[in-house]
C-alpha positions as CSV (number, residue, x, y, z in Angstrom):
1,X,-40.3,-22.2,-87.5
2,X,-39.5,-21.8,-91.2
3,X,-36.4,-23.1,-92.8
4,X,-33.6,-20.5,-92.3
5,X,-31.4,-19.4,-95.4
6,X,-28.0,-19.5,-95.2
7,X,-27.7,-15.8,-94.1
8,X,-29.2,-16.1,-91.3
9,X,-27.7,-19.6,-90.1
10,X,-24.2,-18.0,-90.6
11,X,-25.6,-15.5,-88.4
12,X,-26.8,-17.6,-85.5
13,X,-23.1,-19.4,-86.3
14,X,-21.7,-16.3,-85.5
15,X,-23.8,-15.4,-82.3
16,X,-23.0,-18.8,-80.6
17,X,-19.4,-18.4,-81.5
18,X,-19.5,-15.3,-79.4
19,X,-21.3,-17.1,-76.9
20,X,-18.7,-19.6,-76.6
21,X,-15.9,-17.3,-76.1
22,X,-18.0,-15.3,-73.5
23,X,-17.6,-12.4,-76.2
24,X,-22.1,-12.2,-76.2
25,X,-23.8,-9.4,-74.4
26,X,-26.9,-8.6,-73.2
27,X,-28.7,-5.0,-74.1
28,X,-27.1,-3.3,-70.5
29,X,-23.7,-4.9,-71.7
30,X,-23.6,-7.6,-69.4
31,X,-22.6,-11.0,-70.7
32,X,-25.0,-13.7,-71.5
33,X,-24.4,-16.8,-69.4
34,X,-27.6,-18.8,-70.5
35,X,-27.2,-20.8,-73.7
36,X,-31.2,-20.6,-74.0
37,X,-30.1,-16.9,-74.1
38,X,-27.7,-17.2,-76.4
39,X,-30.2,-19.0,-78.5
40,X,-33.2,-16.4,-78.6
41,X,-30.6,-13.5,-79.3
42,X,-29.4,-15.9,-82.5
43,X,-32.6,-16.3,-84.0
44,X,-34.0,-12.4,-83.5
45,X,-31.0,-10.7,-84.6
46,X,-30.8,-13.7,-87.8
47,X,-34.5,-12.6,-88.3
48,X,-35.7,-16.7,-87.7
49,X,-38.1,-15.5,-84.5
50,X,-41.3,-17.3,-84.8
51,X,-42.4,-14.5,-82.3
52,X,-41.6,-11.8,-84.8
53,X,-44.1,-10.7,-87.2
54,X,-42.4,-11.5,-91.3
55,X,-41.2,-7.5,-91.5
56,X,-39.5,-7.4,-88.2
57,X,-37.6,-10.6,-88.7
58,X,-36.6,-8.7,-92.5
59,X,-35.5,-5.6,-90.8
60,X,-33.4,-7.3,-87.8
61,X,-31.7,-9.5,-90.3
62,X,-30.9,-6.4,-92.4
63,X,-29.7,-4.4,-89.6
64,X,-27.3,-7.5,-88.4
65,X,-26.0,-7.9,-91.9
66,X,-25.1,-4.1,-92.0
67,X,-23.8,-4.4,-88.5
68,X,-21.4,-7.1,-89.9
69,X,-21.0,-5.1,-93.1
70,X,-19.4,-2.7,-90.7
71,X,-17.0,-4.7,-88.4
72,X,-19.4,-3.7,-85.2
73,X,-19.8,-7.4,-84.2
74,X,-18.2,-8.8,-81.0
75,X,-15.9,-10.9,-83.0
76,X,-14.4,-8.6,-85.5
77,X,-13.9,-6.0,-82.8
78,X,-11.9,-8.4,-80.9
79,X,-10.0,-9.6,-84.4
80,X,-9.1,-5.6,-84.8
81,X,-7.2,-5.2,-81.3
């Protein structure tokens, strides 16, 4: 795997935070018990996937940084109630 910029480790930062607090969810909304889990939902949505071709790892780190742009995120829609 290549060397992640800081965007994207503050983004798996932010996914294991939510992991932690049980705040994580899978794509049915379900929570994510696995840390392994936790772990491959970090690195796609930080666009670090060795799995992911180089413009699918561009476009799921832009979407996640609009995401966060917009206070969609797990933790900031906790930090609004």
């Amino acid at each position: 795997m290549a060397k992640q910029s800081g965007a994207q480790k503050k983004t798996v930062e932010r996914i294991m935070h939510e992991y932690k607090h049980g705040e994580l969810k899978k794509g049915r909304g379900g929570k994510v018990k696995s840390r392994k889990q936790a772990i491959a939902i970090g690195l796609k949505e930080a666009g670090a996937s060795k799995y992911a071709s180089k413009a699918e790892n561009k476009r799921n780190l832009r979407h996640t940084k609009q995401k966060e742009r917009k206070g969609q995120t797990a933790m900031q829609q906790k930090e609004k109630r």
